[in-house]
C-alpha positions in Angstrom: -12.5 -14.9 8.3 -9.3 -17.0 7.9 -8.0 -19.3 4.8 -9.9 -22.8 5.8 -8.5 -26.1 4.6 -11.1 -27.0 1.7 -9.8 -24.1 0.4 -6.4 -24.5 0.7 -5.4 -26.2 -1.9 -7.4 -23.8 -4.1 -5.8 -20.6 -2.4 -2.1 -22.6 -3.5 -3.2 -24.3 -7.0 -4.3 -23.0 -10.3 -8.2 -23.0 -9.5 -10.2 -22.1 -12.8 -7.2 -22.4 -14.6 -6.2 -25.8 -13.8 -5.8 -27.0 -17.3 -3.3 -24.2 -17.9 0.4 -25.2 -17.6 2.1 -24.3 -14.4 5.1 -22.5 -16.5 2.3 -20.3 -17.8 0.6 -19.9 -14.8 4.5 -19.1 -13.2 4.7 -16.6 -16.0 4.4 -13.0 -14.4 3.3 -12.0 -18.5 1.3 -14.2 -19.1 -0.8 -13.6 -15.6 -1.3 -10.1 -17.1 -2.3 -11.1 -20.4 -5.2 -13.2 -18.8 -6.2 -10.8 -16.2 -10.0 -10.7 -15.7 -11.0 -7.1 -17.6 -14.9 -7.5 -18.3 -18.4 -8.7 -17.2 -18.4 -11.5 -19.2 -14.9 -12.9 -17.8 -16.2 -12.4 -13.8 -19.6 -13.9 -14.6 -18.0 -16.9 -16.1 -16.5 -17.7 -13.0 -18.5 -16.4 -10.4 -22.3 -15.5 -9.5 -22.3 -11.4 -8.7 -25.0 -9.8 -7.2 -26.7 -7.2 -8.9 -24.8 -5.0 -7.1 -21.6 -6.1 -8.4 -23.0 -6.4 -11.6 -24.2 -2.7 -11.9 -20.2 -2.0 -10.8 -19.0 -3.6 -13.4 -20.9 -2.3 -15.6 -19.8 1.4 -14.3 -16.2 0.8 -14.2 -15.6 1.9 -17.4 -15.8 5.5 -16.3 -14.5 5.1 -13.1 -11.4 2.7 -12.3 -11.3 0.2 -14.8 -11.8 -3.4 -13.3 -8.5 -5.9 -13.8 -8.5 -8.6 -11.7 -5.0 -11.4 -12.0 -5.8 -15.1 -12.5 -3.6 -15.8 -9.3 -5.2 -13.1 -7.3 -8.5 -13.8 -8.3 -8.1 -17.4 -7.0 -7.5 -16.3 -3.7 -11.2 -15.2 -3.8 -14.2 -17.4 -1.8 -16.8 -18.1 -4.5 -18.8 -19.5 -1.9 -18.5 -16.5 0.5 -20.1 -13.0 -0.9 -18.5 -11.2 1.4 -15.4 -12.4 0.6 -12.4 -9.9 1.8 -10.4 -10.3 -1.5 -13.6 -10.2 -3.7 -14.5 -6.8 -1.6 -11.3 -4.7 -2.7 -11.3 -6.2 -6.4 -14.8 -6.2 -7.9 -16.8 -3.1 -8.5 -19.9 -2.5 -6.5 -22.5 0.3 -7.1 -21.4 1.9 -4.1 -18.8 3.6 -6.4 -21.6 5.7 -8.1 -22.3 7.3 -5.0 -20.3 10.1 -4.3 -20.6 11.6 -1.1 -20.0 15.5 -0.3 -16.8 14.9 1.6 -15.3 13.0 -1.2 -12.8 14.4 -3.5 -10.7 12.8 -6.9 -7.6 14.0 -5.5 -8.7 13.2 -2.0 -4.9 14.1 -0.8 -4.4 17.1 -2.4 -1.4 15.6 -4.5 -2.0 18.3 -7.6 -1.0 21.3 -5.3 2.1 20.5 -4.6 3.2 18.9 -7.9 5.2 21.2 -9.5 6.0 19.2 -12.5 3.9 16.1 -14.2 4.7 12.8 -12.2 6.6 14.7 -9.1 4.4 15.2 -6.0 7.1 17.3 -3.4 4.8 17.8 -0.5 7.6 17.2 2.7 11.0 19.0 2.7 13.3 16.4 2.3 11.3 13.7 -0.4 9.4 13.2 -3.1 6.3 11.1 -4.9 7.3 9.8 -8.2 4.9 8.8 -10.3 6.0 6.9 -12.9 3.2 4.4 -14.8 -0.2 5.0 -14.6 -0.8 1.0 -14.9 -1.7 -1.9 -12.2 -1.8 -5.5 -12.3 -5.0 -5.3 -10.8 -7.2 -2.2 -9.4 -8.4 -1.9 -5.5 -11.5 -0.5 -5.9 -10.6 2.5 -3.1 -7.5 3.6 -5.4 -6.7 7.2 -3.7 -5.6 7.8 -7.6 -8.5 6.4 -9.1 -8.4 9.8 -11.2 -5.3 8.6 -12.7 -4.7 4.9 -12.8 -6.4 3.1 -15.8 -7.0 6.3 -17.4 -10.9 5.2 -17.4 -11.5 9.1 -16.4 -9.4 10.2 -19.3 -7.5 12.0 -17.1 -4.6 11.9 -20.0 -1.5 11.5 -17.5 1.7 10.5 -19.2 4.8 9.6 -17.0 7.6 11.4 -18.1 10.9 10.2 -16.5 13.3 13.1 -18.0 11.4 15.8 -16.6 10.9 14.1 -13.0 14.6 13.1 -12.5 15.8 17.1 -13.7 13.6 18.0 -11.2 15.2 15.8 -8.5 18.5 16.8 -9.7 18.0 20.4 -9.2 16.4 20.1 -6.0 19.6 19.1 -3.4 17.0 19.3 -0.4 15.6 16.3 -1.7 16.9 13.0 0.0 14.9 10.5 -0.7 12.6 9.6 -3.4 9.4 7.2 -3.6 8.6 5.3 -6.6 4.7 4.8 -7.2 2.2 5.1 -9.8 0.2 2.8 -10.7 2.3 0.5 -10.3 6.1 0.8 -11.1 7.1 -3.3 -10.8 4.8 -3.1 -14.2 8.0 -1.8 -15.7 10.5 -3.6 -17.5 13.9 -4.9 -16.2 14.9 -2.5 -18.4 13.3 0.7 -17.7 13.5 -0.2 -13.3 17.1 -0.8 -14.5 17.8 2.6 -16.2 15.4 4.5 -13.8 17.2 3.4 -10.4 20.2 3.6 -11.8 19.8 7.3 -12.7 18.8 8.2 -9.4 21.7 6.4 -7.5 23.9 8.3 -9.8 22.2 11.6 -8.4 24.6 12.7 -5.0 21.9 14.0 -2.7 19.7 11.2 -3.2 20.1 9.1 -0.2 16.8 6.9 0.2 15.0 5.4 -2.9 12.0 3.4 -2.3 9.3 1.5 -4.2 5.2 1.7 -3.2 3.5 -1.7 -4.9 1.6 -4.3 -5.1 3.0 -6.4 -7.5 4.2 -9.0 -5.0 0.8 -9.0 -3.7 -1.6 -9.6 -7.3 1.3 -10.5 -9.2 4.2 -12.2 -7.1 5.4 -14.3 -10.7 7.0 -10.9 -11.4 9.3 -11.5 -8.3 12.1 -12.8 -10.7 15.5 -13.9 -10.1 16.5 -10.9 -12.8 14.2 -8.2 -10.7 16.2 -9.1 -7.6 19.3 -8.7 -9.2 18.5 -5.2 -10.2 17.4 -4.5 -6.6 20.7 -6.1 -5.4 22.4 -3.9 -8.0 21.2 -0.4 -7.1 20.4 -1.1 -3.3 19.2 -1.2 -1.0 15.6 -0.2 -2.6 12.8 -0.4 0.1 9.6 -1.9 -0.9 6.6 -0.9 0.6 3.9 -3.4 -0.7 0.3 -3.9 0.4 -1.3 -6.2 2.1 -4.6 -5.8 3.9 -5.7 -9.5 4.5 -4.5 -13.1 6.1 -5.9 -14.6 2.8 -3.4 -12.3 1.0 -0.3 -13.8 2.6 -0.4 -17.0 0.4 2.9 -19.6 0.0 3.7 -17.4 -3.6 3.8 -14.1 -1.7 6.1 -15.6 1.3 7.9 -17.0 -1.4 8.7 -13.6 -3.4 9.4 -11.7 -0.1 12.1 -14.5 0.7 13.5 -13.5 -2.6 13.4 -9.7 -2.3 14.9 -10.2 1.4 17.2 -12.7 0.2 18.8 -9.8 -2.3 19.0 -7.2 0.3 15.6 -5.2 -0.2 13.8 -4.7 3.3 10.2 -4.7 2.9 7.5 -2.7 5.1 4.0 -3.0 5.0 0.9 -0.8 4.1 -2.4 -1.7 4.4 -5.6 0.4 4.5 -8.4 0.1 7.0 -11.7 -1.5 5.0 -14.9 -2.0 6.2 -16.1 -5.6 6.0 -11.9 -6.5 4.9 -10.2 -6.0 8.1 -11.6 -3.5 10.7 -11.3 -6.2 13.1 -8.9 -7.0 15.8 -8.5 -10.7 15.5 -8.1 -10.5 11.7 -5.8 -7.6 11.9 -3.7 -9.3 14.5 -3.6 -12.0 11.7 -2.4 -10.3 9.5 0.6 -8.5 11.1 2.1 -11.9 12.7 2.2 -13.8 8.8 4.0 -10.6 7.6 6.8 -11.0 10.7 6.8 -14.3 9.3 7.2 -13.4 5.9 9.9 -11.0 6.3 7.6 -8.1 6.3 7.6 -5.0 8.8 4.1 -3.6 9.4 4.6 0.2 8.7 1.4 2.0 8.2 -2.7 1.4 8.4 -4.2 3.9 6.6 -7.5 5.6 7.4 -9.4 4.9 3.6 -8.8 8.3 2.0 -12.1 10.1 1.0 -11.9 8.9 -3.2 -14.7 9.8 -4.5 -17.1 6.6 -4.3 -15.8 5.0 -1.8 -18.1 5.3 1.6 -19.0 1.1 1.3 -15.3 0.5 2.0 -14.4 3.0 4.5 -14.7 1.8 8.1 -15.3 4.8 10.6 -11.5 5.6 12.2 -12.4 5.0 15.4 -12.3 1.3 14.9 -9.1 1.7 13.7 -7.6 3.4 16.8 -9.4 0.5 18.8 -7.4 -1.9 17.2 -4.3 -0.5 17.4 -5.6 -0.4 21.6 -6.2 -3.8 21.6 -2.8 -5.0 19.8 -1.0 -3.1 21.9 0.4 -5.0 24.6 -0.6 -8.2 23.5 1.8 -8.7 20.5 5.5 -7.7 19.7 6.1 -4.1 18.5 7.1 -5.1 15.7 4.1 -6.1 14.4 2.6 -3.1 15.5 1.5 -0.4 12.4 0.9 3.0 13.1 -2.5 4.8 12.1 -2.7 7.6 10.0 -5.0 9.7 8.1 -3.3 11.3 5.1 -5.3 14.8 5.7 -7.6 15.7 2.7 -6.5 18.6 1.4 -3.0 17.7 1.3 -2.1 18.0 4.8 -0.2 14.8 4.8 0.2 11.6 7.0 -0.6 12.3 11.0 -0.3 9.5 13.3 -3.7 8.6 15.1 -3.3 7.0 18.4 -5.0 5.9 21.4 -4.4 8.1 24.4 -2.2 6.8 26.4 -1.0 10.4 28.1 -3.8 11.5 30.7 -1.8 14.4 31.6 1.3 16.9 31.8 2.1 19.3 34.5 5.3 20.9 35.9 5.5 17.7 37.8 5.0 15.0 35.8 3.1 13.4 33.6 0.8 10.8 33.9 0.1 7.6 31.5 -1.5 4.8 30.7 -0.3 1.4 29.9 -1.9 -1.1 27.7 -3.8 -2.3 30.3 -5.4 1.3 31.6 -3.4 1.4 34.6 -1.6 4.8 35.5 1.8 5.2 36.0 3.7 8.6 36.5 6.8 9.6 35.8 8.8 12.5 37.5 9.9 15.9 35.4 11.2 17.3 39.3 14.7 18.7 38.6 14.0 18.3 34.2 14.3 21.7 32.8 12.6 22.2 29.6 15.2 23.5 26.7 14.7 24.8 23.4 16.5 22.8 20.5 20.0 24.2 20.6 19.8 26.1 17.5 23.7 26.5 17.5 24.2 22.8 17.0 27.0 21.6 14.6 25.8 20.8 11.3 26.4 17.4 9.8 27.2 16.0 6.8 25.5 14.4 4.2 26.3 10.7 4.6 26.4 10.7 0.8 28.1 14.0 0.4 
C-alpha cells in the first residue's frame, strides 16, 4: 500500500539502470529517449501476466505504451498489483469497450470551435497544444488524441488557437494541456506564454501536466525562469498515489514554488490505485508537504476501455466523508464527475444538508450529528441585478 524500506532505496536510485551515469539519468532528454515503448523493453525487466501481455500487444491501436525509466522505477516488481504498474502498462481490459463508453467521453469536439481550442465555460478555455506525453495513463480521457495510435491526425496549431483567444474578450483565463505541454521546448513555452500575457483580457493562464510527476528531470532551473518570467503560471499536475510523491517530485515542486508558480493537484479515482481512505489520506498530506494544494478527484471518465480502472463513485464520495473532519481542509479535494456529454465538472458530495424550510435548515457535521441554524428574520433576495459593474483587473 505504502513505499516500504527495502524498496526505498530503489524508489530513490537508478534501479535497472544503475550502470547508467547519474548526469544521464538527471537528464530530462535523455529519460525520454530511453522511455520503455515495446514488449520486448517491459518483458526484459519485468514478468507480465498474460493479461498485460495481450495489452501490450494491443496498444498499438489504442494509446500507445511509453513508460519513463524514472517512473517505471517507482514500480513493485514484486507486487502485481502494483498502483504505478496499474495506470502505466496495458491490460486487456482496454479491448473491452463497454456501451456507456465513449472516445470523447467529455464531449470536448462540440464545443471546439477551432482545432486545439475547447471553449466550453464562459469565461475560459482548453488549449491543446501537443499531442505528446512522457509517459501514457492507461485511462487517458484523450486517448483518441494523445500518441496518435488511433490515427486520429490532430496537429496543434498555436496561430489559429491564440487568434481565437484574441478575438474572444470574454475569455479570462486559459488552460494549457495536451498531451502534455512541459514536452515543449524552453523555446516554444517561452514564445507561447509570452503571447498570451501580451493578450489584455487574459487574466489566468494555467498549465495541466504530468511532467513533474513521470518526468521531474525536466523541472530545470531554465523552465523556472520562464515561469518566473511570465507569472504567475499555475500548474495543475497529477498525482494519484503516495508511491508517486518520491524525493525527485518534492524536489521539482520546491523549485516551481520557489519561482512563484503555485501548484494544485488532480488525481483521478482508480480502482485497485487509490479508492481507499487510508491511501487517499496519504496522499493528500505528502502533497501539503510538498507544496501541493489538492484541487480535484476526478470520477474516471467513461474512455472507451477503461471499466478495470474505474472504481464505482460512490466510493469516492465515502472518502471524501471519511476525510472530512479528520484532516485539515486543505488537504481536502473536491469530487467531480466531468458529465459525459460535455456537461462539465459538477462537484459530488456527501450530504451534509438534511433539510431547508422557511425556518431553518438543518445539517450534518462530519460526525452525523445535527445542528440547525436559524433563517427567522433572513429574507431571501434575488441577486441585485443593478449592481455596479467592475473592472477588469487587467483592463
Amino acid at each position: 500500500m505504502y513505499p516500504n524500506d527495502a524498496l526505498d532505496n530503489w524508489y530513490q536510485g537508478q534501479g535497472h539502470w544503475s550502470h547508467i551515469p547519474t548526469e544521464d539519468w538527471n537528464n530530462w532528454k535523455w529519460q525520454l529517449k530511453n522511455r520503455l515503448t515495446k514488449l520486448e523493453h517491459l518483458e526484459d525487466k519485468l514478468q507480465l501476466s498474460k493479461d498485460e501481455r495481450a495489452g501490450c500487444l494491443f496498444a498499438k491501436d489504442k494509446l500507445a505504451l511509453s513508460i519513463t525509466p524514472y517512473f517505471f522505477n517507482l514500480i513493485d516488481p514484486n507486487d502485481p498489483k502494483d498502483p504505478i504498474r496499474r495506470q502505466v502498462i496495458p491490460r486487456a481490459g482496454e479491448m473491452q469497450v463497454a456501451a456507456e463508453e465513449l472516445l470523447d467521453p467529455v464531449g470536448e469536439e462540440n464545443t471546439s470551435p477551432v482545432e486545439g481550442i475547447v471553449h466550453r465555460y464562459p469565461d475560459r478555455v482548453l488549449f491543446l497544444v501537443t499531442d505528446r506525453c512522457a509517459s501514457y495513463c492507461r485511462y487517458c480521457t484523450r486517448s483518441r488524441l494523445v500518441s496518435n495510435a488511433q490515427d486520429y491526425n490532430f496537429h496543434p496549431e498555436f496561430t489559429a488557437g491564440l487568434e481565437y483567444i484574441r478575438q474572444h474578450p470574454e475569455i479570462r483565463d486559459v488552460l494549457l494541456s495536451g498531451g502534455d505541454p512541459l514536452l515543449l521546448s524552453d523555446r516554444k513555452l517561452d514564445h507561447l506564454l509570452g503571447e498570451l500575457r501580451k493578450i489584455p483580457h487574459v487574466e489566468f493562464i494555467r498549465i495541466g501536466s504530468r511532467i513533474p510527476v513521470f518526468l521531474p528531470q525536466r523541472i530545470t532551473p531554465e523552465l523556472c525562469a520562464i515561469f518566473k518570467k511570465h507569472g504567475p503560471i499555475w500548474l495543475s499536475i497529477h498525482v494519484n498515489h503516495p508511491n508517486e510523491c518520491t524525493h525527485a517530485l518534492r524536489e521539482a515542486c520546491s523549485e516551481l514554488s520557489f519561482a512563484g508558480t503555485p501548484i494544485g493537484n488532480q488525481s483521478v479515482l482508480l480502482q485497485g490505485v487509490n479508492d481507499h481512505t487510508e491511501i487517499m489520506r496519504s496522499l493528500i498530506h505528502r502533497l501539503l508537504m510538498m507544496r501541493v494544494r489538492p484541487y480535484y478527484l476526478y470520477q474516471c471518465d467513461l474512455i472507451t476501455g477503461s471499466a478495470h480502472l474505474r472504481a464505482d463513485p460512490r466510493k469516492g464520495i465515502e472518502i471524501i466523508r471519511q476525510l472530512r473532519g479528520h484532516t485539515t481542509g486543505y488537504a481536502l479535494p473536491q469530487f467531480v464527475i466531468d458529465a459525459p456529454g460535455g456537461g462539465g465538472k459538477i462537484p459530488i458530495n456527501p450530504d451534509y444538508v438534511k433539510e431547508i424550510t422557511d425556518e431553518a435548515i438543518v445539517m450534518r457535521n462530519f460526525q452525523g450529528e445535527e445542528y440547525r441554524y436559524p433563517l427567522t428574520g433572513i429574507h431571501a433576495k434575488t441577486v441585485d441585478q443593478n449592481a455596479p459593474e467592475i473592472e477588469p483587473i487587467l483592463a
